[in-house]
N, C-alpha and C positions, 0 to 999 in steps of 0.2 A: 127617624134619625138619618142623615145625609152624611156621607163622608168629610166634605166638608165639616162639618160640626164638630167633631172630633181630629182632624190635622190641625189642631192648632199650637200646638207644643211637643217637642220630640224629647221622653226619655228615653225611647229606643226608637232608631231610626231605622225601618226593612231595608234593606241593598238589596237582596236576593230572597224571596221569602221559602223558597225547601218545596218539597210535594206536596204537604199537608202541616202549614203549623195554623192553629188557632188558640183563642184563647178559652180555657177553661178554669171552672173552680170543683165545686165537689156535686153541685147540680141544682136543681131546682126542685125541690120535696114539693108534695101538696098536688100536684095539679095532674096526675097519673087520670084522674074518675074524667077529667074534662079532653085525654085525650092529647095531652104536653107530654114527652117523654123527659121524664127528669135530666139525665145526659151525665154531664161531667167528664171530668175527666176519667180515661180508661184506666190507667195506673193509680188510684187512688191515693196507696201505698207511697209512691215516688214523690207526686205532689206535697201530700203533705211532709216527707221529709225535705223538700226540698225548703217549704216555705217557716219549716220550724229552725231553718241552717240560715236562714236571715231575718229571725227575730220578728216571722209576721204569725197572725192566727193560722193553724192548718189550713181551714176552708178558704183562705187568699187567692186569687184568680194568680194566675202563672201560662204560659206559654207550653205547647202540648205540640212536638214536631216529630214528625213520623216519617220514618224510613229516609227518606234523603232530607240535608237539616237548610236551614235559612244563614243567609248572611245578616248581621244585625251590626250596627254604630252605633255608638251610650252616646246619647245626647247630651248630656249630665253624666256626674261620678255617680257610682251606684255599689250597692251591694246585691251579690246574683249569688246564686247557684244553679248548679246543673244536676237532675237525679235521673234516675232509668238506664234508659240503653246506651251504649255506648255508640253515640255518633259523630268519632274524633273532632273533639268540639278544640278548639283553638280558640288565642287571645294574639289578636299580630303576628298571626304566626305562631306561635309557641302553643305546648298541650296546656291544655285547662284544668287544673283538677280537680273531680265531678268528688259531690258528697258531703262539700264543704262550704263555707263561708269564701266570696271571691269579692276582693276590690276589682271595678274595672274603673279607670279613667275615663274622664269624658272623650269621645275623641277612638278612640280602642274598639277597634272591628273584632267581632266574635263569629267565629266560621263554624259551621257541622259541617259534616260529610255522610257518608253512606253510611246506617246503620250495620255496625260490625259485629255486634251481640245485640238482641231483642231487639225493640221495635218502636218504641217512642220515649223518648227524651223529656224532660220537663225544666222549666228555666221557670224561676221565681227570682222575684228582684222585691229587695227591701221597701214595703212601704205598698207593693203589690202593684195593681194595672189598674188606673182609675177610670175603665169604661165606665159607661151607667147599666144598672140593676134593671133585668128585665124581669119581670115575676119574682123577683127574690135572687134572682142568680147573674151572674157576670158570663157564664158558659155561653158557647156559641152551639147553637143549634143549628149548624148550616140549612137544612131541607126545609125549616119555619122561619129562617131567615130572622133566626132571634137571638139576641144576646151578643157576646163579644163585640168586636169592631165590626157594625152596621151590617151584623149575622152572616160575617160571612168570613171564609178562611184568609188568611194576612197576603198581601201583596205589597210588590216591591211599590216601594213611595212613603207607605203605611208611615205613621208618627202613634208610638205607643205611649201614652202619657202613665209615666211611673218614677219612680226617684224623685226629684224636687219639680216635677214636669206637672201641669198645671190637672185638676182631678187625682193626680195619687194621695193617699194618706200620707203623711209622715213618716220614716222611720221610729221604729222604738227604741229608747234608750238603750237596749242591749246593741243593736243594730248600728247606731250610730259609733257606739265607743268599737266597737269591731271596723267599721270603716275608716273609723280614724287613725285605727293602730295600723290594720292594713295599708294605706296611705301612706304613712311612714317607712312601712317596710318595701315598699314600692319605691319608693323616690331613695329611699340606702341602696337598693335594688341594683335601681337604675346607674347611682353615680356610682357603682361600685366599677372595677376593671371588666369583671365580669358580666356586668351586665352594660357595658360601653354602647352595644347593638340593639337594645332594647327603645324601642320607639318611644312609646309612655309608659309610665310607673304603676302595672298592676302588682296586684300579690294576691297569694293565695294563705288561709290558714293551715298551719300545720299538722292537726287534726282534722278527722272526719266521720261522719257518722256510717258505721257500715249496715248495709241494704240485708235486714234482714226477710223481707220477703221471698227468699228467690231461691230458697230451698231446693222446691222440688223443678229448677230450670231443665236447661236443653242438657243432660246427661246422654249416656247409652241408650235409654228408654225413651229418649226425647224429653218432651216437657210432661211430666205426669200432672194432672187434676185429678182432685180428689172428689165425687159426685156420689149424691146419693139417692134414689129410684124417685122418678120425676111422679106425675098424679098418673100419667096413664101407662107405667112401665109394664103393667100384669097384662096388658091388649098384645104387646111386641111377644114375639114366639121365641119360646125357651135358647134356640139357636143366636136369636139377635138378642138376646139379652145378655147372654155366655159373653159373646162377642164384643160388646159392646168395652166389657171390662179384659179380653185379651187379646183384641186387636191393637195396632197402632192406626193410628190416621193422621191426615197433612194436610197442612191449611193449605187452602185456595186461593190463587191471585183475585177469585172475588169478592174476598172477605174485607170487612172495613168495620166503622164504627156503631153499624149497624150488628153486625152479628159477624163469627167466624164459621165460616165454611169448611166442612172438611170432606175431604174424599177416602174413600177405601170399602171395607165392607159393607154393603146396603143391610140395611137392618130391617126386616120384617115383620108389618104390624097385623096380628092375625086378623083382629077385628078389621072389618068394613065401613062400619057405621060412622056414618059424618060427628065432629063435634059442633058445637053450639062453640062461637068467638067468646072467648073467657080470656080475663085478665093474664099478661106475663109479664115477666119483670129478669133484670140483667141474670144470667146464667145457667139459665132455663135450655136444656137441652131439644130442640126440637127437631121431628123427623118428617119430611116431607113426603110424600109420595114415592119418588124416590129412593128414598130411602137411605140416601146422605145426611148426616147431623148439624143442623146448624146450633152454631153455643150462640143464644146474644147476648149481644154487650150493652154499653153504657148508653148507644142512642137506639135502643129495642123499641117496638112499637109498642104501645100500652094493653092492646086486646091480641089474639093470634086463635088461629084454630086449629096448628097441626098438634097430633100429641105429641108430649114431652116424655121423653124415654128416661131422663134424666135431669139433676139441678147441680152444677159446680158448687162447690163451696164457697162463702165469700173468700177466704182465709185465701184461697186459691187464685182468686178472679186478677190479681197482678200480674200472674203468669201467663191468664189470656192475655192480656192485653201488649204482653212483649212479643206472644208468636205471631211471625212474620208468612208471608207465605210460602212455601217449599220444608215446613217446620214441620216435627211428626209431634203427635198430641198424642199420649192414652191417657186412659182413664182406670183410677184406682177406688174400690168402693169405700163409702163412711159413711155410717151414722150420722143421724140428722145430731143427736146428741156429740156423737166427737167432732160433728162440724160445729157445733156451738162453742164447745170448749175451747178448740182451736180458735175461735175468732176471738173469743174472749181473750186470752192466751197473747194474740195480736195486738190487741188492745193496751192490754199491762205492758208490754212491752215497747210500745209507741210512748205511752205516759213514762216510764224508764228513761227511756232514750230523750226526749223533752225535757224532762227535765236535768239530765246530764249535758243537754246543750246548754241551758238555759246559764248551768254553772259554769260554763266555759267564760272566761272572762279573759281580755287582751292585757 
């Protein structure tokens, strides 16, 4: 697939495309034995509220921008939102506001700026990103050069075909009656005295869905995760295992999609003995030589051979994915059992929440 192939209809137009936006969905299941890393998006969490706040299936491809954000122009009227970190996302200038259902006019530049809380943003538009399915998934796999836009992260020029833009789906009838009310209230907006200065007629809904993930964010203790003893915790010595759960530690500027990095206490693994490459998978705490913890993430390699001191919770894994670097991480111990319940717990609560948008009606 050739870039050309895909510029051929813009419902979002790149100006500026940020440090890192690409396009993700929830990943690519199945292909872990041959050596594919599933991927997806880091915020799991984010995405799919984002994409249940414009009336598309959770798993909908959506836009993934990290730490500094992208300029974008709607090619076409759309319905967006914005979920995660706060990176003073503007509409013409004006604050945007994240968590909800957004009219944008065709025409209407959408700005980010510096991540000012956590670390990656997500933008879902009605009707989703009509790239094509690589293996099953729309995600960009930037290092296999697979997936999203011609696998690789968005650049200024880009034309993302979404909204009435040639490869997106449809909006759903929820979706549509929401942009139309929006639309209205945008153009009363506009011709109002008050909004005289306003270039085009967006609006935002008055409600919004609030982010329950994010419990345990950046406090006093920093970001706490909740982990529970990885396969080879008994090998690390009584010292670094203490440690592991009453130190703090801080992500590394060379942490990314691949795994977080963090610095501070080295943890000591008594044993000597090599491992045998065995399978790992996102949250997998592992300790190098070294003796620094790296946590992976959503693009982790499929096999690894350092031992795993530790495994995040999933329930947890949203809060990796907003700490930035200069962040302080601990870690608090759980049960493999209350980390189930809690996920579960996640779950009922995501179906709650869904179906309380679902009943939102304009």
């Amino acid at each position: 697939m050739t870039d050309s192939s895909i510029r051929t209809e813009a419902g979002i137009k790149v100006l500026r495309p940020g440090l890192l936006t690409t396009i993700q969905d929830l990943g690519r299941d199945g292909y872990r034995s041959s050596g594919i890393a599933a991927g997806g998006a880091m915020d799991r969490y984010a995405l799919r509220m984002a994409n249940l706040l414009v009336g598309n299936e959770e798993g909908e491809a959506g836009l993934e921008v990290t730490l500094v954000g992208p300029e974008l122009e709607a090619g076409t009227d759309l319905l967006l939102s914005v979920c995660g970190a706060y990176l003073e996302p503007t509409i013409d200038g004006e604050e945007l506001p994240m968590w909800r259902p957004v009219f944008v006019p065709r025409g209407a530049v959408l700005r980010f700026g510096r991540a000012v809380s956590g670390c990656r943003a997500y933008v879902a538009a009605a009707g989703g990103f009509g790239v094509p399915r690589e293996l099953g998934s729309r995600s960009t796999d930037a290092r296999a050069a697979l997936g999203g836009l011609a696998g690789r992260r968005l650049a200024a020029g880009d034309a993302l075909p979404c909204g009435a833009a040639q490869g997106a789906a449809a909006p759903s009838r929820w979706a549509a009656a929401w942009a139309t009310a929006l639309a209205r209230q945008g153009e009363a907006a506009a011709s109002a005295p008050e909004g005289a200065g306003r270039r085009l007629p967006w609006a935002a809904a008055p409600w919004f869905a609030p982010p329950g993930a994010y419990g345990g964010g950046d406090g006093e203790d920093g970001i706490v995760l909740r982990a529970m003893p990885g396969s080879e915790h008994g090998q690390f010595s009584a010292a670094a295992r203490e440690a592991l759960y009453r130190e703090r530690y801080t992500v590394a500027p060379a942490s990314d999609r691949m795994g977080c990095r963090l610095t501070g206490t080295p943890l000591a693994r008594e044993s000597r003995a090599e491992l045998l490459s065995h399978g790992v998978t996102p949250g997998a705490v592992q300790v190098p030589p070294g003796g620094g913890p790296i946590i992976l993430a959503a693009d982790c390699q499929t096999t690894g051979g350092y031992p795993k001191i530790a495994h995040v919770a999933t329930v947890d894994m949203p809060l990796l994915a907003q700490a930035k670097p200069g962040d302080t991480i601990r870690f608090q111990p759980v049960t493999l059992g209350e980390a189930q319940r809690l996920d579960r717990k996640r779950e009922q609560d995501i179906r709650y929440l869904a179906a309380a948008i679902r009943s939102r009606q304009p």
